[in-house]
Backbone as numpy.savetxt, mean C-alpha at the origin, in Angstrom:
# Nx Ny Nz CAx CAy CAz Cx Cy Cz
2.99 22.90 5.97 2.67 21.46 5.95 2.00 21.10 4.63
2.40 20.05 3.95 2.25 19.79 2.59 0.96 19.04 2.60
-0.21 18.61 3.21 -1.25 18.16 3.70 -2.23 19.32 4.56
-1.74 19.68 4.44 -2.91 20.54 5.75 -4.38 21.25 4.98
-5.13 20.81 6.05 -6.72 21.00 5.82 -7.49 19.47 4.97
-6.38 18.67 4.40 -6.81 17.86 3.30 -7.51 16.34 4.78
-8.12 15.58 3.87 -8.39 14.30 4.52 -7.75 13.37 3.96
-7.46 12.05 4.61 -6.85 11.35 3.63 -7.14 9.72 4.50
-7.94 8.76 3.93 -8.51 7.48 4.17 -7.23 6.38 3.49
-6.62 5.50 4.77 -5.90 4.69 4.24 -6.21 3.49 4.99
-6.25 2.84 4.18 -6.80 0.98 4.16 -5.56 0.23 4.51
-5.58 -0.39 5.68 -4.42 -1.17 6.06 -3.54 -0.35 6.90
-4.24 0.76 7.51 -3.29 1.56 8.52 -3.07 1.52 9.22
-3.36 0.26 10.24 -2.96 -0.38 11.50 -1.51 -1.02 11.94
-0.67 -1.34 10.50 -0.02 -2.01 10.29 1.53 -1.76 9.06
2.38 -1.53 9.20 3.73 -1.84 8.16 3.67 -0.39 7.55
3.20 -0.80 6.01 3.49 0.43 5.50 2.53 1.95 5.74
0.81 1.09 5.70 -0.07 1.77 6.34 0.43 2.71 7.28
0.43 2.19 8.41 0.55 2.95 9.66 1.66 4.09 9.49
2.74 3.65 8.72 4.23 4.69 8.65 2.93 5.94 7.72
2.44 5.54 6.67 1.95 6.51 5.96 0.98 7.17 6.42
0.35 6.79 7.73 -0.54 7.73 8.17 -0.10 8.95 9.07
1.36 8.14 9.71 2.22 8.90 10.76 2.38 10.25 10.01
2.95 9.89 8.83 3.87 10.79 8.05 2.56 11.95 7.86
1.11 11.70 7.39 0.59 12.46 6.69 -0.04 13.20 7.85
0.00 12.74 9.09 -0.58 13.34 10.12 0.76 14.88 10.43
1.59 14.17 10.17 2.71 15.20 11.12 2.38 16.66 9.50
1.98 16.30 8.35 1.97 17.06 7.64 0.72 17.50 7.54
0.13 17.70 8.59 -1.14 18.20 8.50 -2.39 17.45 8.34
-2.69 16.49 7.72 -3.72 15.87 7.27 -4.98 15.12 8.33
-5.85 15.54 8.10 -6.97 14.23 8.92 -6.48 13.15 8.62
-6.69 12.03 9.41 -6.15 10.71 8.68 -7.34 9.58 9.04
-8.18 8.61 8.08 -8.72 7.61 8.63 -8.07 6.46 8.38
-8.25 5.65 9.26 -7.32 4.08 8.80 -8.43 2.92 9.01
-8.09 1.97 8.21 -9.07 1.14 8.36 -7.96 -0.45 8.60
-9.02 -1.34 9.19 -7.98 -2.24 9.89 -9.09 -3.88 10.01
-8.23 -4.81 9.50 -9.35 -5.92 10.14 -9.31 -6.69 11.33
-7.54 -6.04 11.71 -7.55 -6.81 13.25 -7.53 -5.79 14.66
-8.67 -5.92 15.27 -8.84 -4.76 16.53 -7.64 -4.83 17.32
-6.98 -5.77 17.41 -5.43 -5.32 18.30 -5.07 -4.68 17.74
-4.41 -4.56 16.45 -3.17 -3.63 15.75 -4.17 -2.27 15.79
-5.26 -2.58 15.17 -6.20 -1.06 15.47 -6.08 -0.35 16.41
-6.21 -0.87 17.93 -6.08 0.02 18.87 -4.77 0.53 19.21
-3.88 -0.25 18.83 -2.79 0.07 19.27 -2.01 1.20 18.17
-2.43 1.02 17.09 -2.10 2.05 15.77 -2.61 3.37 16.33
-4.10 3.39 17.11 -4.92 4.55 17.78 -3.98 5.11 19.00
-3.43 4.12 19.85 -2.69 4.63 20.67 -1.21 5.57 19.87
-1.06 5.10 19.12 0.48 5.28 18.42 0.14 6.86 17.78
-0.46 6.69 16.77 -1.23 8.35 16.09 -1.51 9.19 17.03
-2.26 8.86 17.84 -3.08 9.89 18.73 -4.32 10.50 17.82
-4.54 11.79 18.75 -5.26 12.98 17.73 -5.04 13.45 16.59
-6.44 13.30 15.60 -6.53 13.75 14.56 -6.59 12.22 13.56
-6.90 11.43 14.09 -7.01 9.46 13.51 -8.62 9.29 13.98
-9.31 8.80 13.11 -10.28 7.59 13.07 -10.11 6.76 12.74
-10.11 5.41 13.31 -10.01 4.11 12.89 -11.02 3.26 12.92
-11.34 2.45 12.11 -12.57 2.05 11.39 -12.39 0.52 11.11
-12.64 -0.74 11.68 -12.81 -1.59 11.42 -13.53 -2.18 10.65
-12.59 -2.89 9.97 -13.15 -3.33 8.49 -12.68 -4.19 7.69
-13.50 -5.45 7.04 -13.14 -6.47 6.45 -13.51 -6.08 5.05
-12.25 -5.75 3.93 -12.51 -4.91 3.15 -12.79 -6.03 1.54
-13.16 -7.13 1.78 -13.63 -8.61 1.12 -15.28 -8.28 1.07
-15.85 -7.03 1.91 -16.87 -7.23 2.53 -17.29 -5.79 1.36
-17.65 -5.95 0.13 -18.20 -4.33 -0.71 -19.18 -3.67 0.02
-20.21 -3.94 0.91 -21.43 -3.59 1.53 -20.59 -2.85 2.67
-19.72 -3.92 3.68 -19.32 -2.78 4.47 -18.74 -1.45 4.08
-17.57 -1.87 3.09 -16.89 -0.68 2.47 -17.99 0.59 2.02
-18.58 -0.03 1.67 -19.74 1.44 1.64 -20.00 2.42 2.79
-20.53 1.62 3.47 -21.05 1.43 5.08 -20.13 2.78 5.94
-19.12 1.67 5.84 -17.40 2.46 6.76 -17.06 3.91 5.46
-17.32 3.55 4.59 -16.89 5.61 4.13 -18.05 6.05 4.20
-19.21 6.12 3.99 -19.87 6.56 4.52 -20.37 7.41 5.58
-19.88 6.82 6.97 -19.79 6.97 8.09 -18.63 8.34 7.92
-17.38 7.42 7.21 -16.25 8.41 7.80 -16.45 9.83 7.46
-17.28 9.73 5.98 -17.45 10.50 5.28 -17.84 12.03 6.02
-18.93 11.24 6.73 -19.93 11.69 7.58 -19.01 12.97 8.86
-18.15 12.18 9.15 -17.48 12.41 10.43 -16.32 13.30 10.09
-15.85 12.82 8.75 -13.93 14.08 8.65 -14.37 14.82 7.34
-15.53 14.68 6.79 -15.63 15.68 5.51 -15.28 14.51 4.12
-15.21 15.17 3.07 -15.04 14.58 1.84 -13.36 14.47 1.85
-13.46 13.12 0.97 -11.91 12.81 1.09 -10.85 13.41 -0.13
-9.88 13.77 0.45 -8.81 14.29 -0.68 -7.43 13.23 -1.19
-7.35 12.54 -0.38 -6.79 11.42 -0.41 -6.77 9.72 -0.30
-6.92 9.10 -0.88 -7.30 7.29 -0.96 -6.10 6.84 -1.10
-5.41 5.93 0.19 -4.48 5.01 -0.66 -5.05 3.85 0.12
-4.98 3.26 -1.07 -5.35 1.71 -1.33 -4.27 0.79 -0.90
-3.99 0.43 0.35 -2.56 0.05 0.97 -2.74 -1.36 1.06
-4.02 -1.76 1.73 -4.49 -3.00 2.49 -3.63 -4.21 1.46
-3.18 -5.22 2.09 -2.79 -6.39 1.14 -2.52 -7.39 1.63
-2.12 -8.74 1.14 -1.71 -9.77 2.11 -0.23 -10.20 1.08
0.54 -10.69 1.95 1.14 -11.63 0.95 1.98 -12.84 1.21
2.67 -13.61 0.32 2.85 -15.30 0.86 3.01 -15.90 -1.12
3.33 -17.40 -0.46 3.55 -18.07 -1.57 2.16 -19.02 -1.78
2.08 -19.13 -3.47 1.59 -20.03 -3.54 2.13 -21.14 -5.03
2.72 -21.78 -4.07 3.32 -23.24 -5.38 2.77 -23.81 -6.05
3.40 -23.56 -7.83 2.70 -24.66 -8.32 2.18 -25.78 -8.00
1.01 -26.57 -7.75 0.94 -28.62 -7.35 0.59 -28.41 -6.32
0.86 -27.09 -5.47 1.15 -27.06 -3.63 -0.16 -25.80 -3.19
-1.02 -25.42 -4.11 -1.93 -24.62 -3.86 -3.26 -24.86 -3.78
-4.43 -24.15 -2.94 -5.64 -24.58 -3.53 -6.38 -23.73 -4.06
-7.74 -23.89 -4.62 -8.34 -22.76 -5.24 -8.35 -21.71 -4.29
-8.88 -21.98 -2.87 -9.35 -21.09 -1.90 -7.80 -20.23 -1.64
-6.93 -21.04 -1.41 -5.80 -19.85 -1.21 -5.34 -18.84 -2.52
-5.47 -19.47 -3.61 -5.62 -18.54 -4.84 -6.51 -17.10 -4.76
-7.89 -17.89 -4.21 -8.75 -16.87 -4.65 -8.54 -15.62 -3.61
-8.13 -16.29 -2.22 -7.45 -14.94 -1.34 -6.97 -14.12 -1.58
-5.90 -14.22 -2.44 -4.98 -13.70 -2.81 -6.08 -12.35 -3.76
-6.45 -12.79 -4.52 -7.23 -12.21 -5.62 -8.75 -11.52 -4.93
-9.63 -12.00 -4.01 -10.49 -10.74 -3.35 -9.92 -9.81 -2.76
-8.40 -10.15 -1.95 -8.11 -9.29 -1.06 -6.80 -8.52 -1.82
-6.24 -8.89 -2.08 -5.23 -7.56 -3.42 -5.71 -7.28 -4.52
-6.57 -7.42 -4.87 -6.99 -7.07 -6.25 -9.04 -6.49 -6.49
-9.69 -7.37 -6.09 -10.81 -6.98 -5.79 -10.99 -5.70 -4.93
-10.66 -6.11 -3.58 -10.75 -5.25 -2.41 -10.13 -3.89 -3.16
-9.03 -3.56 -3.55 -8.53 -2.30 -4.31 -9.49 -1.72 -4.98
-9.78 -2.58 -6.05 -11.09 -1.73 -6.75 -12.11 -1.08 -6.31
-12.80 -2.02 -5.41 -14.24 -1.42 -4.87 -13.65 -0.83 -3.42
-12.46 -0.48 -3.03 -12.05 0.73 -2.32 -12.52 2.12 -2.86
-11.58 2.01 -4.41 -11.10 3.22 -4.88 -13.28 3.64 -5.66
-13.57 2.56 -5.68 -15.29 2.35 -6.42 -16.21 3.16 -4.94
-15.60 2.83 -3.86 -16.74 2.96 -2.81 -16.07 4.42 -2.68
-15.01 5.00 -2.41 -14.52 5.79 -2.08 -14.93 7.42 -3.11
-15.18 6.60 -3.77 -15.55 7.85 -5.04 -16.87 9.10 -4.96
-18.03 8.72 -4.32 -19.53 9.20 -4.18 -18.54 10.51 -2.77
-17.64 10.12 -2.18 -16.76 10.81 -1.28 -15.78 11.27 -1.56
-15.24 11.47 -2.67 -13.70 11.91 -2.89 -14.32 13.68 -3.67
-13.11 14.42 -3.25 -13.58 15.69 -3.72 -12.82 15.90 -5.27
-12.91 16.05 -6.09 -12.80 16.57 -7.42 -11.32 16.94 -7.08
-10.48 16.69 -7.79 -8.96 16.98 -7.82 -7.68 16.23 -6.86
-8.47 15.16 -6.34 -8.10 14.08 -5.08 -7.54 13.60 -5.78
-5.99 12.77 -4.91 -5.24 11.92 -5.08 -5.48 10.50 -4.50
-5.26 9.53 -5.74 -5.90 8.01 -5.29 -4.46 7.72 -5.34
-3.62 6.57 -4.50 -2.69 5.94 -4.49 -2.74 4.93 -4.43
-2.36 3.35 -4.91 -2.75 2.35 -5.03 -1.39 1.63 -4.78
-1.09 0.76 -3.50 -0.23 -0.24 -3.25 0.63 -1.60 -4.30
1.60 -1.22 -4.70 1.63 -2.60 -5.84 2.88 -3.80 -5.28
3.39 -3.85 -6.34 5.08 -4.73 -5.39 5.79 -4.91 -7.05
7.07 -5.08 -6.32 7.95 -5.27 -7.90 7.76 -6.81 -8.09
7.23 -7.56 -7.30 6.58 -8.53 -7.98 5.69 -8.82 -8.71
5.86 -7.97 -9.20 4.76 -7.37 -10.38 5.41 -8.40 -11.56
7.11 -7.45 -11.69 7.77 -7.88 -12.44 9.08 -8.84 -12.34
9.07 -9.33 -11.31 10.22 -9.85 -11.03 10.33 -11.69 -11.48
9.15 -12.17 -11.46 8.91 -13.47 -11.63 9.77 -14.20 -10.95
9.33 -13.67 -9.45 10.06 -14.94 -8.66 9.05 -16.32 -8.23
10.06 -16.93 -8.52 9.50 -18.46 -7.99 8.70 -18.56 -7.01
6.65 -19.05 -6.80 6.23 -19.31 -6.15 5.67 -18.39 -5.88
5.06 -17.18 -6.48 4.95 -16.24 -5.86 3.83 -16.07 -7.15
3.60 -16.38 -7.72 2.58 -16.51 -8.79 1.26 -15.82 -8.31
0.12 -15.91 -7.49 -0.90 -15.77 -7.35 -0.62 -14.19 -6.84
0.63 -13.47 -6.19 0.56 -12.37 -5.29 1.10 -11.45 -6.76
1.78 -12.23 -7.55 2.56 -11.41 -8.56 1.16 -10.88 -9.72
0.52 -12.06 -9.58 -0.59 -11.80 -10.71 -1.68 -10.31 -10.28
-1.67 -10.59 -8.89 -2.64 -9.42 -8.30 -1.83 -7.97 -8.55
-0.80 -7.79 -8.38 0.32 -6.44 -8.07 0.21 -6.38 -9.43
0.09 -7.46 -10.66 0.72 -7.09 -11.96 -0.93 -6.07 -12.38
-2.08 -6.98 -11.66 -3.50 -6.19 -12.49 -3.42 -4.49 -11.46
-2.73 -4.42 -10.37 -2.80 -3.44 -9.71 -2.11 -2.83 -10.50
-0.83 -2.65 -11.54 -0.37 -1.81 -12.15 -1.38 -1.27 -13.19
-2.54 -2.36 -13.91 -2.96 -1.81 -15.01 -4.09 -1.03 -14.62
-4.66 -1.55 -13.22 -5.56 -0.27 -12.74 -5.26 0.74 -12.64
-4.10 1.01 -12.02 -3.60 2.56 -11.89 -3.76 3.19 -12.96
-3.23 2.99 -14.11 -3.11 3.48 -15.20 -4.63 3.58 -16.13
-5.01 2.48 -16.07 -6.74 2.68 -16.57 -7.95 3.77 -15.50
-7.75 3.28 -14.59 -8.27 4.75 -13.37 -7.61 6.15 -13.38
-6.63 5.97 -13.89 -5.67 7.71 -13.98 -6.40 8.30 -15.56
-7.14 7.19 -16.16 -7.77 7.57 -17.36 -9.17 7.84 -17.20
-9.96 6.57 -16.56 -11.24 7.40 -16.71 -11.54 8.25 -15.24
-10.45 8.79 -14.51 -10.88 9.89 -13.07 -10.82 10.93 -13.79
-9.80 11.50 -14.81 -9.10 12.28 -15.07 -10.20 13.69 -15.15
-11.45 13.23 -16.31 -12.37 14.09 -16.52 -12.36 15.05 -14.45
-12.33 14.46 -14.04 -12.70 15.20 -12.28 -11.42 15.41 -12.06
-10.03 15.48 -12.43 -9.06 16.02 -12.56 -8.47 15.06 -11.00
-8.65 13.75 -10.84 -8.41 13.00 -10.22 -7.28 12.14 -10.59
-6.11 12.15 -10.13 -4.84 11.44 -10.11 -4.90 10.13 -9.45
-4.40 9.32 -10.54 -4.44 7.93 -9.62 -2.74 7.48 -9.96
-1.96 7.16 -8.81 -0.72 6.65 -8.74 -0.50 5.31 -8.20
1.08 5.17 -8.20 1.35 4.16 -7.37 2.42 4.32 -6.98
2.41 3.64 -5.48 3.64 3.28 -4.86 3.96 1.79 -5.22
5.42 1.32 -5.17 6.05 0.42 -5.35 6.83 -0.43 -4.75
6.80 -0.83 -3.37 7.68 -1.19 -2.89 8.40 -2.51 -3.43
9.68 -2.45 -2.99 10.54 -3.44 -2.56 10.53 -4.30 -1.35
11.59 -5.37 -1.05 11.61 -6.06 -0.14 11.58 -4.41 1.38
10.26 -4.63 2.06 10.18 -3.47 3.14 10.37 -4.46 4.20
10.71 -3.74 5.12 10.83 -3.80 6.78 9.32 -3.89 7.31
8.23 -4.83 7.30 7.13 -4.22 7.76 6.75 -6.08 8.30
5.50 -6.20 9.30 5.27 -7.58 9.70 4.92 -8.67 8.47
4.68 -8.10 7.30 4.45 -9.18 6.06 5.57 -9.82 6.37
6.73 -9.96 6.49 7.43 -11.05 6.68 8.00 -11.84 7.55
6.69 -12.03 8.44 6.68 -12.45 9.91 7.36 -14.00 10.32
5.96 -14.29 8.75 5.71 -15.98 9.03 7.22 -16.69 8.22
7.95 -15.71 7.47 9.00 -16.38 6.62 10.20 -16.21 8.15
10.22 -15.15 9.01 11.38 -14.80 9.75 10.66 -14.88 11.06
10.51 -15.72 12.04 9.89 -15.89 12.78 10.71 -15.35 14.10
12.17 -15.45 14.18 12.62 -15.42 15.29 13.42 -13.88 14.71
14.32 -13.38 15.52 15.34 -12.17 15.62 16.37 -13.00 14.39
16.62 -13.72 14.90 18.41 -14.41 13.80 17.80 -14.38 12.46
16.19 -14.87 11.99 16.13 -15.62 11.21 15.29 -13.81 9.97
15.35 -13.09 11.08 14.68 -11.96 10.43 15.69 -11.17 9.74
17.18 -11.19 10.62 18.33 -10.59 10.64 18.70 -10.99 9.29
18.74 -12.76 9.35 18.94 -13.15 8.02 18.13 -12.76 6.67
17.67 -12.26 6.47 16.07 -12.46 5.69 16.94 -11.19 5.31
16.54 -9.72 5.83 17.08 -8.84 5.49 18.32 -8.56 5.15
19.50 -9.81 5.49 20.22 -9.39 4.91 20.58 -10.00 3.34
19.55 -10.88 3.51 19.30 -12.03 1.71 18.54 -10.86 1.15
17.40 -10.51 1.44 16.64 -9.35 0.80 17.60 -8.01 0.37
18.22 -7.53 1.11 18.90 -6.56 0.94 20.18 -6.60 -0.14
21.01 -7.68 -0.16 22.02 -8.02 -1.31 21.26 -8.11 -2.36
20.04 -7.85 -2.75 19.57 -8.19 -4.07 19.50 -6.67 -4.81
19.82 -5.87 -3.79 19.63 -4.46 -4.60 20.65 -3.76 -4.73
20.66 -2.93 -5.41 22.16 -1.98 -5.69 22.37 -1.19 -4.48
21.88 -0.11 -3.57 21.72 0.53 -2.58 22.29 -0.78 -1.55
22.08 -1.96 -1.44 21.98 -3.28 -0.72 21.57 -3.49 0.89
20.22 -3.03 0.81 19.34 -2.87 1.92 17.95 -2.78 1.34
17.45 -2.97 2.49 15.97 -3.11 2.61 15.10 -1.68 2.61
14.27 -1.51 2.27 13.73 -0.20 2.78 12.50 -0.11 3.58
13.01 0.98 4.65 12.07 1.25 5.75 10.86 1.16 5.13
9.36 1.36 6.20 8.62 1.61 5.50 8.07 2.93 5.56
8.56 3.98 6.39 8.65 5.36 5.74 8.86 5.63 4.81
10.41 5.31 4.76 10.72 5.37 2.79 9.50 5.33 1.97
8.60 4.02 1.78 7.55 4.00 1.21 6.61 5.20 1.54
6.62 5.44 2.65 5.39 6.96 3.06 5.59 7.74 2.80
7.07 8.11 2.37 7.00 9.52 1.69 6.93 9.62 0.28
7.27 8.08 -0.16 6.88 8.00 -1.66 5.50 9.23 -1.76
4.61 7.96 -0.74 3.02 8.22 -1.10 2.60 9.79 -0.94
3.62 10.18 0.23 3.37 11.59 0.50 3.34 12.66 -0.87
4.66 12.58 -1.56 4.81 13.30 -2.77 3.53 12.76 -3.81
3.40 11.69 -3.88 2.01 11.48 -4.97 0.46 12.09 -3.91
0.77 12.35 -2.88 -1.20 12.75 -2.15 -0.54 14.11 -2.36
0.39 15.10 -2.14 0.21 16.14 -1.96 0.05 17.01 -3.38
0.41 18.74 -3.20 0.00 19.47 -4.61 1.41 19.53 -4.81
3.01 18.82 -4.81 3.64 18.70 -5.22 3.72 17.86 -6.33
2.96 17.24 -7.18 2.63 16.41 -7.82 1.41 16.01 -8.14
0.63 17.68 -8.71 -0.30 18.33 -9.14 -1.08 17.85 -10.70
0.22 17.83 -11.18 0.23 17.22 -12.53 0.35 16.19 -12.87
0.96 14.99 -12.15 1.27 13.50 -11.55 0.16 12.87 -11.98
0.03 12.11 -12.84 -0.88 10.82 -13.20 -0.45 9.33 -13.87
-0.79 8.65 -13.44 -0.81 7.37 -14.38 0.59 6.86 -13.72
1.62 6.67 -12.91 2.75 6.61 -12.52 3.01 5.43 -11.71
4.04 5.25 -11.34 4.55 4.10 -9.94 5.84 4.60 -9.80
5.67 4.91 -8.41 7.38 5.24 -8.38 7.35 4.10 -6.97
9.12 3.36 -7.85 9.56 2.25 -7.09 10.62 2.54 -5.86
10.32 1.64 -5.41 11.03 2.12 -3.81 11.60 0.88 -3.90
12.77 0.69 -4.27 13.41 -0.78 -3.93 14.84 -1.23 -4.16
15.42 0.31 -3.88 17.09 0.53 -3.94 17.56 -0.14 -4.85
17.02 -0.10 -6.14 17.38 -0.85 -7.24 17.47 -2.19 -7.90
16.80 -2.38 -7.22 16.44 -3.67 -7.82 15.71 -4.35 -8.68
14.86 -3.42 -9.46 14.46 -4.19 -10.57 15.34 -3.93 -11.49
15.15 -2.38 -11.35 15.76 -1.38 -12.59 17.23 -1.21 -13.35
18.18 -1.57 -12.35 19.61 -1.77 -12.16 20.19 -3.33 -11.46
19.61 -4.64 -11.56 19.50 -5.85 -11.08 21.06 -5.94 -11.02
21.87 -5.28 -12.06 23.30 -5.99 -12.32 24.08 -5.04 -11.43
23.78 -4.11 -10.71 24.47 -3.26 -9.55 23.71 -4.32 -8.43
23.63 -5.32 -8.27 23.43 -5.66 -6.86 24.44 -6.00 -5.85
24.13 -5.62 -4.89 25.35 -5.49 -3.48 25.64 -7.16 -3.85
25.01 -8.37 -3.80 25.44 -9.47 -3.94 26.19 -9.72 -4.93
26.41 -9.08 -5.97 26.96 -9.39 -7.25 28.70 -8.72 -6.71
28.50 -7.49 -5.81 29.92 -7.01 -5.14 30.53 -7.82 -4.20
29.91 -8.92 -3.78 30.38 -9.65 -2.70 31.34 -10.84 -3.20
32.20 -11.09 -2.29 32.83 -12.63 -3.06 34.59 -12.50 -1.82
């Protein structure tokens, strides 16, 4: 088991990609803590894992708790070998059609909250630990309306890379995962019913060369290969999960259609 004996604290594990990545790291051995701000999906993520999960409620806007909650966990599963920084929200916000307060959401909770994760998480992480940090190819994609979520994913790329610099001295790896359009409840409020989800994925999915969506396992085993000692030497990185679609835009399944 490519995890075993290690700990590994993931933020937003109640839910989408979280939860797939805790599944995955559990079946490979790992302690797993998850942290969550809504107690339904929490308990029910607890029911889903089983043994070998702590789950930890937590509003991660909140730097004092974040202390607080690793602390505790700290306390309870040992020093951590693994951080991914998963937690996120996302949505539009339109030019003319926004306000400060929904801006600034966007920006405590994808972008702040990341930092003083990977900041609180540190007084706890053991020397040679893998940090993983959540981003989106809307980083780079400059789609319409999407401005405030793109701006957060774009500073999440330059953290990775500035934290893969000053951890390094403690021989601490900081990565990233990348997803693409995923299969996970972020796109609840756009696909509300079965038809309209059906549709969604299949607009999402023609945009990539592969021309589908990706699970959000897919994404967990990204993360898996960046937490484990298969990727020992691994720093400063993002590997994209998004069946081609940034990288190869002109292989898209929609561009084969007609």
């Amino acid at each position: 088991m490519r995890l075993k004996n290690k700990v590994a604290l993931i933020t937003g594990g109640n839910s989408g990609i979280g939860l797939a990545t805790a599944k995955v790291f559990l079946a490979e051995g790992a302690k797993v803590i998850i942290t969550g701000r809504n107690p339904d999906t929490l308990a029910a993520a607890v029911k889903t894992l089983g043994d070998g999960v702590l789950a930890i409620s937590l509003e991660l806007t909140d730097v004092a708790a974040i202390d607080k909650a690793f602390e505790e966990a700290a306390a309870k599963f040992g020093k951590f070998d693994i951080v991914f920084a998963n937690a996120g929200i996302g949505g539009v916000t339109p030019l003319g059609q926004t306000s400060l307060e929904q801006f600034e959401r966007f920006v405590s909770t994808n972008l702040t909250s990341v930092f003083f994760t990977v900041q609180s998480a540190l007084p706890h992480l053991n020397d040679g630990a893998s940090i993983i940090l959540n981003g989106s190819v809307h980083a780079v994609l400059g789609a319409p309306g999407w401005t405030a979520y793109a701006a957060t994913k774009g500073a999440t790329r330059a953290m990775t890379r500035t934290m893969a610099s000053e951890l390094a001295p403690r021989g601490i790896r900081v990565n990233q995962v990348t997803p693409g359009g995923t299969k996970t409840p972020i796109w609840s409020p756009f696909a509300p019913t079965a038809d309209a989800s059906a549709a969604l994925e299949e607009k999402l999915g023609s945009l990539s060369a592969l021309g589908r969506m990706s699970e959000a396992e897919e994404i967990a085993k990204a993360a898996l290969y960046l937490a484990s000692d298969d990727a020992a030497n691994v720093t400063a990185i993002e590997i994209t999960v998004d069946g081609g679609m940034t990288n190869a835009p002109s292989g898209a399944k929609l561009f084969r259609e007609g």
